[in-house]
C-alpha positions as CSV (number, residue, x, y, z in Angstrom):
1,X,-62.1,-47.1,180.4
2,X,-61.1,-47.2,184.2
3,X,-62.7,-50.1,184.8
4,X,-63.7,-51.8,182.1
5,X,-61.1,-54.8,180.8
6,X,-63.0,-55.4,177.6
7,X,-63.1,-52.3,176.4
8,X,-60.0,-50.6,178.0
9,X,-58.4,-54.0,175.7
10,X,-60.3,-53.5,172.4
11,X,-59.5,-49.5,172.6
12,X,-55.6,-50.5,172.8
13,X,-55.7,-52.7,170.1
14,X,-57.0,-50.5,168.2
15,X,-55.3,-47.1,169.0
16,X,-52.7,-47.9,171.6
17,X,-49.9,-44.8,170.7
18,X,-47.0,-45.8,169.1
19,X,-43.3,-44.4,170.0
20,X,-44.6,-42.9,173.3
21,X,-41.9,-44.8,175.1
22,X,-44.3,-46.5,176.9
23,X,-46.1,-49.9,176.5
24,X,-47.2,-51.1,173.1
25,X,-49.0,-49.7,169.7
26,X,-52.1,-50.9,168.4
27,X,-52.7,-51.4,164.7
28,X,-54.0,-47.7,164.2
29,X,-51.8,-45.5,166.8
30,X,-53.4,-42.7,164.7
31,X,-56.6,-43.5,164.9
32,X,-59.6,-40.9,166.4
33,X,-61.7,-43.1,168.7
34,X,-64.5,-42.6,170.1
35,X,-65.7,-44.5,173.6
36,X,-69.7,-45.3,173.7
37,X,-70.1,-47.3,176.8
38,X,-73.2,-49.5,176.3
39,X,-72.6,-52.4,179.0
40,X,-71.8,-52.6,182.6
41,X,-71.0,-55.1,185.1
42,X,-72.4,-56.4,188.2
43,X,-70.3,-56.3,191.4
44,X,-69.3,-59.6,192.6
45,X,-70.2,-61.6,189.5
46,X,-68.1,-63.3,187.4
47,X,-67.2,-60.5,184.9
48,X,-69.2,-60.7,181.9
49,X,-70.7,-57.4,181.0
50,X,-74.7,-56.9,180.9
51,X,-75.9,-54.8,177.4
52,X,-79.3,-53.7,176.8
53,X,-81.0,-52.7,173.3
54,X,-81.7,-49.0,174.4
55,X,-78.2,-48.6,175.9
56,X,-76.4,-50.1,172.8
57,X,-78.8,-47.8,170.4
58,X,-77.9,-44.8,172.3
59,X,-73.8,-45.9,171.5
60,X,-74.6,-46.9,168.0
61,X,-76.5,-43.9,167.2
62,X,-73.4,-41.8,168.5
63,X,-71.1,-43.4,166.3
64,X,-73.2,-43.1,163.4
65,X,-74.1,-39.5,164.4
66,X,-69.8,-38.5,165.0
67,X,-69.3,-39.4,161.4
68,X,-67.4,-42.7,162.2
69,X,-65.5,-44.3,159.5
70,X,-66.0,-47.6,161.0
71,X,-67.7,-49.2,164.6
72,X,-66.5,-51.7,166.3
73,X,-68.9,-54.1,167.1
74,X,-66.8,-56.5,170.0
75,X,-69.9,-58.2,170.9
76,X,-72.4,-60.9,170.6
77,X,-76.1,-61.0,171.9
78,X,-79.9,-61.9,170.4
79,X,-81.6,-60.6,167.0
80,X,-82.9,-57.1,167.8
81,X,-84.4,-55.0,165.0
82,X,-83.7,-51.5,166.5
83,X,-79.8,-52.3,166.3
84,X,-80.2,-54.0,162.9
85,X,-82.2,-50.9,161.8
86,X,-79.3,-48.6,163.1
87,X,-76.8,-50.7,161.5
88,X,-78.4,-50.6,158.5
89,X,-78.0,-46.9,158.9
90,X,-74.7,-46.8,159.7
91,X,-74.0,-48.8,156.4
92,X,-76.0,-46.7,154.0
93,X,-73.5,-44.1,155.2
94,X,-70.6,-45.8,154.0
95,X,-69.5,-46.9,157.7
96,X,-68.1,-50.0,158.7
97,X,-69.2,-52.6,160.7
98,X,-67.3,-55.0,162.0
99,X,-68.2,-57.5,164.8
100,X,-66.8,-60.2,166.7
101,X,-68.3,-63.5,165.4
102,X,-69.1,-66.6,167.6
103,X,-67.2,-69.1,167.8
104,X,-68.7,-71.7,169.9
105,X,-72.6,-71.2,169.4
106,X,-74.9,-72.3,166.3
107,X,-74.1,-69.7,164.6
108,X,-72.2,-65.9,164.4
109,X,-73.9,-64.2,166.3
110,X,-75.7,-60.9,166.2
111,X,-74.7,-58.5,164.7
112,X,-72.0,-60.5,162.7
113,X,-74.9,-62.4,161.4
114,X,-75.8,-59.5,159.4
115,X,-74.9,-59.8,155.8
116,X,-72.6,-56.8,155.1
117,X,-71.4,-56.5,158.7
118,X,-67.6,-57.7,158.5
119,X,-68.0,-60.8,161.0
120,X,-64.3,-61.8,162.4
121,X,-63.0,-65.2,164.1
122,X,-59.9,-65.2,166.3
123,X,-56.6,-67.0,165.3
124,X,-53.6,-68.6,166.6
125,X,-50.1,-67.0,166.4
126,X,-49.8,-69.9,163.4
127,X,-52.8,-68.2,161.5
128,X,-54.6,-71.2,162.0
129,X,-58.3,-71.0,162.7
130,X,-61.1,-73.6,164.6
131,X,-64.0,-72.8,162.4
132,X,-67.3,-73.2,163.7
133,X,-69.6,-75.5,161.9
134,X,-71.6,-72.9,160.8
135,X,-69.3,-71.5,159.0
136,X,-70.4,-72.3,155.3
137,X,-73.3,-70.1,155.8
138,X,-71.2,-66.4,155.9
139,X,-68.0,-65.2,154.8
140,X,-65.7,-64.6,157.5
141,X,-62.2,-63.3,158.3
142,X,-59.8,-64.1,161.0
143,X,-57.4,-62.3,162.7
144,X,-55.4,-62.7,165.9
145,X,-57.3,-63.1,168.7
146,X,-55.1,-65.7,171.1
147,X,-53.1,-64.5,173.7
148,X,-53.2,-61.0,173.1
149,X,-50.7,-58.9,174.6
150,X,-52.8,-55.8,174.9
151,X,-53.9,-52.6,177.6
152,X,-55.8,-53.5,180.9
153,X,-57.3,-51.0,182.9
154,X,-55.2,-49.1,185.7
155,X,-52.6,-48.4,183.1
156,X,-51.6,-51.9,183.2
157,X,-51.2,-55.0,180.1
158,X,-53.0,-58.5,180.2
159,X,-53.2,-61.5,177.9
160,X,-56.4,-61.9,176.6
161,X,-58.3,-64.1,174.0
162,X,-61.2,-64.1,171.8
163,X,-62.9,-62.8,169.2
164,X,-63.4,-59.3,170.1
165,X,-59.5,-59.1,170.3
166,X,-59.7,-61.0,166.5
167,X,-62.3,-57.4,165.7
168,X,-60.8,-55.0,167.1
């Protein structure tokens, strides 16, 4: 995760260790994770990470493959039948999907547009949510996602916002 703010972020709300007298713990210090980097960024742009079907296949096929309990899906892209064929997979085998849900488009998102994928909106400190008008047509849950003290790469801590925060 040396370079990777997202994911370095996600991965420490997540696991971030508890009691090791440094930092802060994440909401399941104990937890075995496992790091499939799918996206990467372009130099000199303005930081949003670049995915493709083949390299996100690859990491979902690793997680289902590891024997994951669950996979974190802290993302949002088009419809693609290979990764909703995989996820499919992943959920016959009694794993859980969860994925960051939209919150300012027409509607989730893929995957959290998928019926049985656990699709997740970021709240306030207050619990209180802006749901998206598109709401009504899946169940969704919230969880904090604003201002989140979490890691950063170069064993540093940021502030960060969002929905993936709200997944992870």
């Amino acid at each position: 995760f040396a370079q990777d703010l997202h994911g370095t972020a996600v991965a420490g709300i997540i696991g971030a260790r508890a009691n090791d007298g440094v930092g802060i713990f994440g909401i399941a210090p104990d937890a075995e994770l496992f790091a499939a980097k799918a996206c990467w960024y372009q130099k000199g742009k303005n930081g949003s990470a670049l995915c493709s079907s083949w390299t996100l296949a690859k990491a979902l096929d690793f997680a289902i493959m590891s024997d994951s309990h669950v996979i974190n899906m802290s993302l949002s892209g088009p419809v693609d039948s290979l990764l909703e064929r995989l996820i499919l997979s992943a959920e016959s085998k009694g794993i859980i999907v969860v994925a960051a849900a939209a919150q300012d488009a027409d509607g989730p998102g893929f995957p959290a547009s998928i019926s049985f994928v656990t699709a997740v909106l970021a709240s306030n400190a207050k619990a209180e949510v802006r749901v998206p008008t598109w709401a009504s047509e899946k169940t969704l849950l919230a969880a904090p996602g604003i201002e989140i003290i979490t890691t950063a790469p170069r064993e540093s801590y940021d502030f960060l916002s969002g929905s993936s925060l709200a997944a992870a």
